[in-house]
C-alpha positions in Angstrom: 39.4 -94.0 81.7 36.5 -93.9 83.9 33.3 -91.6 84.3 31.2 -90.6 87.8 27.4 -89.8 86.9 25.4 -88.5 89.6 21.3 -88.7 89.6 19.3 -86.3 92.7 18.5 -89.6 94.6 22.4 -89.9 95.1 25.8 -90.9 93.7 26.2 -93.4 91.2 29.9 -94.3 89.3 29.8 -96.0 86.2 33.5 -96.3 84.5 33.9 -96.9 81.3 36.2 -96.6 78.3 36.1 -93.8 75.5 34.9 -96.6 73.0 32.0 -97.0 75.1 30.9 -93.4 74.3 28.2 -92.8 71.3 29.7 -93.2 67.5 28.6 -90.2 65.7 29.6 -92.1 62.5 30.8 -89.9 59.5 31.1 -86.3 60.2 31.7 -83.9 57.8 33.4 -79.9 58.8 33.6 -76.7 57.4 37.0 -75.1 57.9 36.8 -73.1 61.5 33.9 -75.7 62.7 34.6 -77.0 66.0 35.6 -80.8 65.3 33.9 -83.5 67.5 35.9 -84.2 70.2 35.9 -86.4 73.9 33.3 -83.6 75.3 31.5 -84.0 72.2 30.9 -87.7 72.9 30.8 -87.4 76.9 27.5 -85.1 76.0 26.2 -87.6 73.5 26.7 -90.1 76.8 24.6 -88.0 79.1 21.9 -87.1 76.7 21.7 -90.9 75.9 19.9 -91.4 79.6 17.8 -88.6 78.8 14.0 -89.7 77.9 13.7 -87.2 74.5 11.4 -89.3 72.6 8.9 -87.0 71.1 10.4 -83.9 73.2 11.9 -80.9 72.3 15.3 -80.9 72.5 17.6 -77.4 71.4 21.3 -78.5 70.3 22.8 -74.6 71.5 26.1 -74.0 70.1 25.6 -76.7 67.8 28.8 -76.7 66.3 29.6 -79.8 63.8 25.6 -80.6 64.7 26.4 -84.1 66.1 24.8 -83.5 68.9 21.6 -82.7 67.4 21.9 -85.3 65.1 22.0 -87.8 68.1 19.0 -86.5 69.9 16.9 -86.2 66.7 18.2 -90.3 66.1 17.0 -90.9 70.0 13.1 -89.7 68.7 13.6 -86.2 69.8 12.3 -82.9 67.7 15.6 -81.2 67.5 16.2 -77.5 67.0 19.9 -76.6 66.7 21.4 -72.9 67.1 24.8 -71.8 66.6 26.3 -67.9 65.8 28.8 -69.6 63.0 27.4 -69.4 59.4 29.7 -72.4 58.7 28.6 -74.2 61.5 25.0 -73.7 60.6 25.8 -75.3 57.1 27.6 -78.0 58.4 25.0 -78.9 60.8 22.7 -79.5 58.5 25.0 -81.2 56.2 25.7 -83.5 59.1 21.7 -83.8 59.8 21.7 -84.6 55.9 24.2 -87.4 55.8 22.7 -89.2 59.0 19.5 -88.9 57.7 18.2 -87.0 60.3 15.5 -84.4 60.6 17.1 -81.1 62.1 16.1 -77.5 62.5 18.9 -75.2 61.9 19.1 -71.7 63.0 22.1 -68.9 63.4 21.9 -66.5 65.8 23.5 -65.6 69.4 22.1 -68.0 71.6 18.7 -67.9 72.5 18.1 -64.4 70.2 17.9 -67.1 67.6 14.8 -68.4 68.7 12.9 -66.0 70.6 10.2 -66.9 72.4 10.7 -71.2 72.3 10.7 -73.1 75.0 12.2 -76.8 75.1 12.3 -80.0 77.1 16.0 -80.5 77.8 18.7 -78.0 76.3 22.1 -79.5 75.2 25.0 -77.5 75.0 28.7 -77.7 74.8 30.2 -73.7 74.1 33.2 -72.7 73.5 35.0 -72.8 77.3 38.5 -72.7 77.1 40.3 -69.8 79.0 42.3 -67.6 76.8 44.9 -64.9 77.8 42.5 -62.3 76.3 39.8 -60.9 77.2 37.9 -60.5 73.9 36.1 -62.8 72.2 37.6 -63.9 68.4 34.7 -62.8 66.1 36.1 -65.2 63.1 39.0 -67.5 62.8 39.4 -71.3 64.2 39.7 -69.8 68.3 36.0 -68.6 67.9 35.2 -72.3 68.0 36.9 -72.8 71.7 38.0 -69.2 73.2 36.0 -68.1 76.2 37.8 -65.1 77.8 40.2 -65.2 80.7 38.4 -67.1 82.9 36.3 -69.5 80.4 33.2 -68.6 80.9 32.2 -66.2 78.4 29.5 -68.4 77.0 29.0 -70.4 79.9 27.6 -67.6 82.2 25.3 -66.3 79.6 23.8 -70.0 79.2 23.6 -70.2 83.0 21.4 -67.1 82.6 18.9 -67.5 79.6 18.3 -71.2 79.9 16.0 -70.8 82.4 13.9 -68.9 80.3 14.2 -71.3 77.4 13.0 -74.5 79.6 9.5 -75.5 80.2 8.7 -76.4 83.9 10.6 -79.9 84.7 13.1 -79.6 82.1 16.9 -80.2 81.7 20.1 -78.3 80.7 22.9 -80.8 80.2 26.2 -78.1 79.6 29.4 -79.7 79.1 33.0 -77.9 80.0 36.4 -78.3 81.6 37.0 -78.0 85.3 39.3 -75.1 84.8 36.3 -73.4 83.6 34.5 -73.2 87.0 31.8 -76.5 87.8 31.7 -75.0 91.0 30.6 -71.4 89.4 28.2 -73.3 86.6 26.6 -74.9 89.3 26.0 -71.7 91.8 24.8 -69.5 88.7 22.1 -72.0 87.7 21.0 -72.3 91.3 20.8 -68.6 91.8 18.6 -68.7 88.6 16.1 -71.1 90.5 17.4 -74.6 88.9 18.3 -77.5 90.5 22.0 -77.8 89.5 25.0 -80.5 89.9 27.5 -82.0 88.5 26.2 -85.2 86.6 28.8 -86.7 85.0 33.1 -86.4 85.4 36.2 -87.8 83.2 39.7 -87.2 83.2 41.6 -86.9 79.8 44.5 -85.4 78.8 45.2 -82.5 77.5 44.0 -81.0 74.4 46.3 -79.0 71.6 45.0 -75.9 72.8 45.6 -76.3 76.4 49.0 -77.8 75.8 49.7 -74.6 73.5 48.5 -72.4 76.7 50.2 -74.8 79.7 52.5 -71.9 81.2 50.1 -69.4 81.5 47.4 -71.7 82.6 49.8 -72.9 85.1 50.4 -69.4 85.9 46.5 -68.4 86.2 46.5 -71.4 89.1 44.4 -73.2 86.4 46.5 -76.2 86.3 48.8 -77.5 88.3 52.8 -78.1 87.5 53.2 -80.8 85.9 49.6 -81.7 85.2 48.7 -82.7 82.0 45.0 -83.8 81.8 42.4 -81.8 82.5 38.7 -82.9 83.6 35.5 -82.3 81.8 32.2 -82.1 83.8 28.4 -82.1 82.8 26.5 -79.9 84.5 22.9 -81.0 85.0 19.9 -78.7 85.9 16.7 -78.8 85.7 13.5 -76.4 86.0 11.5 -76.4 88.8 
C-alpha cells in the first residue's frame, strides 16, 4: 500500500505499509461507537508530523477517542468533542486505559465548546454517502452516514473551523474521495485557509461501501468494477 503526503514547499511521496501506521494499542467500544479503522490510523499518521507539544489540539468527532489519545501521548493539551453520549464515555475510557489526560465534551461540533480556539484541529466525521438524505439520529449508521453526497459533516467543519483556529493553525480532516477532496479543499479556501490535499492511500472497500456498491456505482461515485476506494487528508491552515 503506499501513501503521497504533500507539504506547501511541494510534493513529497512517502509509501509505506498499513503496519507502518500508529498502534493505538487496546481500544475499548461502546455498542454504536465508530470502531478504529485505516482512516483512523492514516489521521494518527498525519498528526504524528504535527509539532503539538504543549499546543492545543481538539479531537472533533472524537469517536472511539484514539485520536485524542494519540495527540495527548505526542505532549499535546487535548480537548475531544463528539454528539454521541456513548462515544463521549468511551473516549474517556480509552483516555483512561492509555493513561492519558483528555478533556471530554458532547455537543454538535464546535457548540460544544463555544468560544475555544486551538492550535491544530483533528477530525475524521462521519463521510460516507448514503441513499438518504437525513441524518440517522441513533443507531450504528450515525457513526458513518453523511447524506447523499457525504458531506453532511464535512461542509459544516469546512465552515466553523476557521473560527475555532488561532492565527497559523491546522485542520487535518480525513475522508473518502467519493466524498468530494476537491469540494473540502475549495470550501476551506473560500473560508480564507490555505487548503490541500496532504496525504492519499488507496484501500479497499469497507463493509458499508461494499453493502452500497450499486447505487454508488449508480451515483457515478465509483466506478464498475472498482473496489477500493481512496481516503485523503485535507490539510489547512489559518492565515
Amino acid at each position: 500500500m503506499s501513501a503521497h503526503h504533500m507539504h506547501y514547499g511541494g510534493p513529497v511521496t512517502t509509501v509505506y505499509a498499513p503496519h507502518s501506521w500508529p498502534d493505538f494499542g487496546r481500544v475499548v467500544r461502546l455498542p454504536g461507537v465508530y470502531a478504529p479503522q485505516a482512516d483512523s490510523r492514516f489521521l494518527a499518521g498525519a498528526l504524528g508530523r504535527e509539532d503539538v507539544t504543549g499546543r492545543d489540539v481538539l479531537d472533533l468527532c472524537s469517536g472511539s477517542g484514539v485520536l485524542a489519545a494519540h495527540a495527548a501521548r505526542l505532549g499535546a493539551r487535548v480537548s475531544a468533542v463528539d454528539i454521541s453520549r456513548r462515544a463521549v464515555l468511551t473516549v474517556r475510557l480509552n483516555a483512561l486505559l492509555a493513561r492519558q489526560r483528555v478533556s471530554v465534551h458532547r455537543g454538535d461540533l464546535m457548540s460544544a465548546l463555544p468560544g475555544r480556539t486551538f492550535d491544530l484541529i483533528v477530525s475524521n466525521p462521519p463521510y460516507v454517502p448514503a441513499p438518504h438524505a437525513a441524518l440517522p439520529g441513533r443507531g450504528r449508521a450515525r457513526a458513518w452516514d453523511a447524506g447523499v453526497d457525504g458531506r453532511a459533516l464535512l461542509d459544516r467543519i469546512c465552515r466553523l473551523a476557521p473560527r475555532a483556529l488561532r492565527p497559523g493553525g491546522a485542520l487535518l480532516l480525513v475522508h473518502s474521495a467519493t466524498s468530494g477532496a476537491e469540494t473540502t479543499v475549495r470550501r476551506l479556501t473560500e473560508a480564507g485557509m490555505r487548503a490541500g490535499v496532504s496525504d492519499r492511500v488507496r484501500i479497499p472497500l469497507g463493509p458499508v461501501m461494499r453493502e452500497r456498491l450499486d447505487w454508488l456505482r449508480e451515483r457515478g461515485l465509483l466506478a464498475p468494477g472498482q473496489d477500493t476506494e481512496e481516503l485523503v487528508i485535507v490539510r489547512a491552515v489559518k492565515h
